[in-house]
N, C-alpha and C positions, 0 to 999 in steps of 0.2 A: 441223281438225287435232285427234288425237287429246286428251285431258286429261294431260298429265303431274303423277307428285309426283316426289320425289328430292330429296337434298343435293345443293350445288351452290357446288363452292370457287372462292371468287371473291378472286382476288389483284390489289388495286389498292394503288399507293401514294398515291394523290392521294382524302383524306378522303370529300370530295363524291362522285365516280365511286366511290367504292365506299360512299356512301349510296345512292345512286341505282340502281346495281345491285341490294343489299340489296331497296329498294322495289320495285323493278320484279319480280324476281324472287319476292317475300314474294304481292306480290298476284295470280302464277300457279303456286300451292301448290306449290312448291317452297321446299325451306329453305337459305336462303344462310348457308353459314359463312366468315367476312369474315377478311381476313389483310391484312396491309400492306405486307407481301413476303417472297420466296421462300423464305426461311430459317424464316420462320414456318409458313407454307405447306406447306412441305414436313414439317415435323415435324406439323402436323395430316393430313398425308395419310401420312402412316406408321402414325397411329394410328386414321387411321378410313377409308381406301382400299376396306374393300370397300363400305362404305355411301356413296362417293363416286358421282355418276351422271355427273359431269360436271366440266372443270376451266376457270376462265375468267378470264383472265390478259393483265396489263396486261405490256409487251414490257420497257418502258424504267421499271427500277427500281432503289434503291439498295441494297444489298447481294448480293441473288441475282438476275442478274434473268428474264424471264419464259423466254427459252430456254433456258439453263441450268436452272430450275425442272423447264422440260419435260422435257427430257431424264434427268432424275432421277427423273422419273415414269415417262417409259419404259422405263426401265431396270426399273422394277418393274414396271411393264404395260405394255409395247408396245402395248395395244389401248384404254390412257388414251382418253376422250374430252375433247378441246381445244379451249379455240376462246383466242384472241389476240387483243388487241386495241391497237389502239395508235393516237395521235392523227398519227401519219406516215403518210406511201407505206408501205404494207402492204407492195409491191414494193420498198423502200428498207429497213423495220424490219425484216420477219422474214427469217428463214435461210431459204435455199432447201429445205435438207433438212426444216424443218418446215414451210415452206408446202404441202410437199404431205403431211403428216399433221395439219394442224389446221387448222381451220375458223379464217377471220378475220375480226374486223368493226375499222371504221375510226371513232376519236372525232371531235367527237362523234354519238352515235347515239341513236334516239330509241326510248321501250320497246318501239313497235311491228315496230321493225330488230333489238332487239336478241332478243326471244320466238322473232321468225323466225327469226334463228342458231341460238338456242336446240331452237326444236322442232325443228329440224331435225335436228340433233346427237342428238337424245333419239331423236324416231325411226329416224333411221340404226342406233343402237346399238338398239334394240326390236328392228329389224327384222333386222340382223345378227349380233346377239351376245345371242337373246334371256337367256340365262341368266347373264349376266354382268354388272355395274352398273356399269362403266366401260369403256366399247369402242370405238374405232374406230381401224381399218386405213387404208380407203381415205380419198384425200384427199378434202374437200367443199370447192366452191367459195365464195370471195371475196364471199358475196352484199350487201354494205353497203360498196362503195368509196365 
């Protein structure tokens, strides 16, 4: 797989899962900027969205939580790249309208599952959107149930 760099907004409310992100992330050059939920999140991706390459987002959170989030973001870029995640039924946590616009992976996951989501999303958006730093249309599948 190709090397990716890019920002890379990772919204978890649970400390740890979003150190571990962080890490995992940090040591496949990529720079994670960490939020603790959506309302935060969101006011960082207002202010730095085109330098966003990627968005990755815990479901079940307190204040905003991960679909509502998304959908915020859609709203400013339908072609957002997503991925969700969540320690439920993928099938039970996410909305149908976004299961088929974001990529999902299921807690917990290990860095090896989680890069794989990852590049995947990266290259989908290379390969369809190259001019653009946050893109995806089509749905990608489920690959970490």
């Amino acid at each position: 797989m190709p090397s990716h760099s890019g920002k890379v907004l990772v919204v978890e409310d649970e400390p740890m899962v979003r150190s571990v992100c962080e890490k995992i992330l940090s040591r496949h050059n990529l720079v994670p900027i960490c939020c603790e939920n959506g309302v935060q999140a969101l006011s960082v991706y207002h202010e730095m969205h085109s330098e966003i390459a990627l968005i990755l987002s815990d479901i079940v959170m307190p204040f905003m939580d991960g679909p509502t989030l998304v959908r915020h973001i859609f709203e400013h870029n339908p072609k957002s790249n997503v991925i969700l995640m969540t320690g439920y039924s993928v099938a039970q946590a996410a909305p149908e309208d976004l299961k088929r616009l974001c990529s999902t992976i299921r807690k917990p996951f290990s860095a090896a599952q989680l890069m794989e989501v990852v590049k995947k999303c990266l290259d989908y958006q290379l390969g369809t959107h190259p001019s653009e730093p946050s893109a995806m249309i089509d749905p990608l599948p489920d690959i970490a149930k």
